[in-house]
Chimera marker file (.cmm) of the C-alpha trace (Angstrom):
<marker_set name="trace">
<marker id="1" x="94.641" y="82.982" z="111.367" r="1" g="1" b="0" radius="0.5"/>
<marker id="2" x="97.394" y="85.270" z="111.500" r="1" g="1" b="0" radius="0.5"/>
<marker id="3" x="100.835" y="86.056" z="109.305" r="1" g="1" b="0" radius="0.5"/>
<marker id="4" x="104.463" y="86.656" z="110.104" r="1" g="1" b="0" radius="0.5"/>
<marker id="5" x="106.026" y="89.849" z="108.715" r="1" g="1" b="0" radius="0.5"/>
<marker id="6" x="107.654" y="88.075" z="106.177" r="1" g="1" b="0" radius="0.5"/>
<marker id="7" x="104.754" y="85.759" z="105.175" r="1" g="1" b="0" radius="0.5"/>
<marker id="8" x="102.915" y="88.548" z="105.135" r="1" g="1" b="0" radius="0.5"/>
<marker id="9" x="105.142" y="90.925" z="102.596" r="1" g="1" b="0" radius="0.5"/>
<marker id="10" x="105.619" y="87.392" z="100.138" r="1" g="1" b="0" radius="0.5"/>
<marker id="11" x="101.596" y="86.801" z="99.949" r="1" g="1" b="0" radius="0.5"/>
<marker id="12" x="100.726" y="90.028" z="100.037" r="1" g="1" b="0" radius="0.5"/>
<marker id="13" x="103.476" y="91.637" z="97.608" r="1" g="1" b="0" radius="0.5"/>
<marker id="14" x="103.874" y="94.277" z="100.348" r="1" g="1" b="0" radius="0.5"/>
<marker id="15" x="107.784" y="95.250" z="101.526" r="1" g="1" b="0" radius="0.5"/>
<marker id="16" x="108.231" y="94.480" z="104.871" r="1" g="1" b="0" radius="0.5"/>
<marker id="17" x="108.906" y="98.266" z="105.599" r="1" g="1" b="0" radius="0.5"/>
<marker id="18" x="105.874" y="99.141" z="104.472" r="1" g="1" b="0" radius="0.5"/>
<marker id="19" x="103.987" y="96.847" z="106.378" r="1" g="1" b="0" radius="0.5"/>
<marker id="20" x="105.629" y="97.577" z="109.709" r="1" g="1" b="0" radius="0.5"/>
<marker id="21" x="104.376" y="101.005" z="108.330" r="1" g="1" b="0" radius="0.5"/>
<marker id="22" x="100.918" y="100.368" z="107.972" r="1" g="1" b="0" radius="0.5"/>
<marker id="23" x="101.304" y="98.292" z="111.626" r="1" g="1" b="0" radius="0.5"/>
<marker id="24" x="102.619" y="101.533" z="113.134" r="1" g="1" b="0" radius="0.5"/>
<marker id="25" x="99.586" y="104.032" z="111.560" r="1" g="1" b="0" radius="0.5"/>
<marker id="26" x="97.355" y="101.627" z="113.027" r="1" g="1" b="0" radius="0.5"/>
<marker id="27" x="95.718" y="100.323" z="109.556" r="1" g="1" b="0" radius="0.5"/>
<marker id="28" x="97.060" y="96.716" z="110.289" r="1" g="1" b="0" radius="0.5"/>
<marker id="29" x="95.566" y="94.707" z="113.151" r="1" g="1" b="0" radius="0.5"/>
<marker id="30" x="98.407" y="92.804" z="114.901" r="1" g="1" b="0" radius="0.5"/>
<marker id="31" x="99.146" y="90.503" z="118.002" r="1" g="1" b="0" radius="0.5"/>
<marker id="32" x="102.595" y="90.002" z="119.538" r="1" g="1" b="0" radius="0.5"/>
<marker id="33" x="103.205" y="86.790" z="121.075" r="1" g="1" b="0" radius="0.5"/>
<marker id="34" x="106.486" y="86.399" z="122.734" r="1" g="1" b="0" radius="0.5"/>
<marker id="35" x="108.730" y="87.959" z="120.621" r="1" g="1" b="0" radius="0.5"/>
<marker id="36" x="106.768" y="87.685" z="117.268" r="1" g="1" b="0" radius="0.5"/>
<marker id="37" x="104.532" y="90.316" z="115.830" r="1" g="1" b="0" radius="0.5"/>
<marker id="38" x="101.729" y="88.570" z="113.924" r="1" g="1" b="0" radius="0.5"/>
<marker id="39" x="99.514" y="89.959" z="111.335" r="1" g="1" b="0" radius="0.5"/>
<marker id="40" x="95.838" y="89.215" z="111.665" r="1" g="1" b="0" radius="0.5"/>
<marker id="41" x="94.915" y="87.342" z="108.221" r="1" g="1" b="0" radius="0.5"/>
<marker id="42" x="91.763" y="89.439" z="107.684" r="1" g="1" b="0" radius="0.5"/>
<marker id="43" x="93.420" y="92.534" z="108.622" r="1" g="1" b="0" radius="0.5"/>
<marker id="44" x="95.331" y="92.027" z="105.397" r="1" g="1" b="0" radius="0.5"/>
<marker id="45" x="93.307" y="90.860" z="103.246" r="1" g="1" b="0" radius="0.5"/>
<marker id="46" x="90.943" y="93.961" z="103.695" r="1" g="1" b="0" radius="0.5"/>
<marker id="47" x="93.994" y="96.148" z="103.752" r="1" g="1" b="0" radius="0.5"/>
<marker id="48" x="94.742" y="94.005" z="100.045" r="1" g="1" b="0" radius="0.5"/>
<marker id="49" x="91.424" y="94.288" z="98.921" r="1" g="1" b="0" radius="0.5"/>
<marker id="50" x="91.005" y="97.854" z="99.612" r="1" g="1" b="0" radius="0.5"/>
<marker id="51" x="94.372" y="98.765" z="98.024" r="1" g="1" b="0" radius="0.5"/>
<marker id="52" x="97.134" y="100.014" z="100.459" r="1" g="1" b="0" radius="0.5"/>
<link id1="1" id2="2" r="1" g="1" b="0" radius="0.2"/>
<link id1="2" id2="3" r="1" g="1" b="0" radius="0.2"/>
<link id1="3" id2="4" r="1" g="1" b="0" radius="0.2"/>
<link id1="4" id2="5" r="1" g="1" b="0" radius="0.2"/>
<link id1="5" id2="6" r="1" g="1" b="0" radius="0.2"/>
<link id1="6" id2="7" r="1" g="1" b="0" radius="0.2"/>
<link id1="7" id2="8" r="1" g="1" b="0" radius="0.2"/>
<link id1="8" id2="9" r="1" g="1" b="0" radius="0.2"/>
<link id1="9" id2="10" r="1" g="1" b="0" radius="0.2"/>
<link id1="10" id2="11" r="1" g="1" b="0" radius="0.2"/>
<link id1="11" id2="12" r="1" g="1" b="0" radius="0.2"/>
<link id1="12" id2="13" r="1" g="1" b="0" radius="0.2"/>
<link id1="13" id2="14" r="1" g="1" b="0" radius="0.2"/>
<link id1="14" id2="15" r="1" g="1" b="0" radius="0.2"/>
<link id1="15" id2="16" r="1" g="1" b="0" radius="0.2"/>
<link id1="16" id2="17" r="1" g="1" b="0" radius="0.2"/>
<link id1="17" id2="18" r="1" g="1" b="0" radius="0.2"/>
<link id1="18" id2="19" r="1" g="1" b="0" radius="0.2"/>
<link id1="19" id2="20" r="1" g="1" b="0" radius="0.2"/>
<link id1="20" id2="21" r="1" g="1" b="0" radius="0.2"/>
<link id1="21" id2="22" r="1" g="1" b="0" radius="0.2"/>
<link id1="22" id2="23" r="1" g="1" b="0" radius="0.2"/>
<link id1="23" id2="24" r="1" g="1" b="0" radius="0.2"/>
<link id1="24" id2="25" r="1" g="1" b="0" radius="0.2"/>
<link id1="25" id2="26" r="1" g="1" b="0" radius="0.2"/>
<link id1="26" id2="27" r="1" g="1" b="0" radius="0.2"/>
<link id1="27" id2="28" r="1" g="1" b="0" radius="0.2"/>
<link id1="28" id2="29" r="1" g="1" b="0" radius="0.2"/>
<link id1="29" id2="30" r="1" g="1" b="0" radius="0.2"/>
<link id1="30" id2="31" r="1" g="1" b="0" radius="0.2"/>
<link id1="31" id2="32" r="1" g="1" b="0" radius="0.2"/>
<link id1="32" id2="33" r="1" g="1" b="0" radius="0.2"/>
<link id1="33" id2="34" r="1" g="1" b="0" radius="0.2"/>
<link id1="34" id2="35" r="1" g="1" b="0" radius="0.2"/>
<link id1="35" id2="36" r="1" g="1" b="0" radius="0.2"/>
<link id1="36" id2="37" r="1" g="1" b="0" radius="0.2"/>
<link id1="37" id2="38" r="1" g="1" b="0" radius="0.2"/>
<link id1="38" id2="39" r="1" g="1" b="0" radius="0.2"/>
<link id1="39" id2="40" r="1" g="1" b="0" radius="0.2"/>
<link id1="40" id2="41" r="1" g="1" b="0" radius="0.2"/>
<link id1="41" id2="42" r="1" g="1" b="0" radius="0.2"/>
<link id1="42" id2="43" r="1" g="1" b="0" radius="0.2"/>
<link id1="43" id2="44" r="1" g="1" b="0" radius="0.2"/>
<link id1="44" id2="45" r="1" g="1" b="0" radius="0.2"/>
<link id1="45" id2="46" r="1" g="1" b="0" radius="0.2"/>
<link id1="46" id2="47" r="1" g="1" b="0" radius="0.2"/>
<link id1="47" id2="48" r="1" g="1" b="0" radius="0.2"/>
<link id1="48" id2="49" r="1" g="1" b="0" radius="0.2"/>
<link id1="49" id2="50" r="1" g="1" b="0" radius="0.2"/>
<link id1="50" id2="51" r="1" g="1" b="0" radius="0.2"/>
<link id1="51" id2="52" r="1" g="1" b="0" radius="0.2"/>
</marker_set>
């Protein structure tokens, strides 16, 4: 299972910059198909879990 940016940021209560800043330091596991950058959904919830 994987989240959109903005699902991501409204489930998570993390802004959108901030996640594309966690994508870029390499702390969020992603996957870009076609145009859309994904979020893998236990990617964040360990990121969640663990406190960003």
């Amino acid at each position: 299972m994987a989240y959109d940016i903005a699902t991501a940021a409204r489930i998570s209560s993390i802004g959108q910059t901030k996640l594309f800043e966690l994508i870029a330091s390499g702390r969020l596991s992603t996957s870009k198909i076609g145009r859309r950058r994904l979020i893998h959904a236990d990617s964040l919830h360990q990121l969640v879990k663990e406190g960003c």
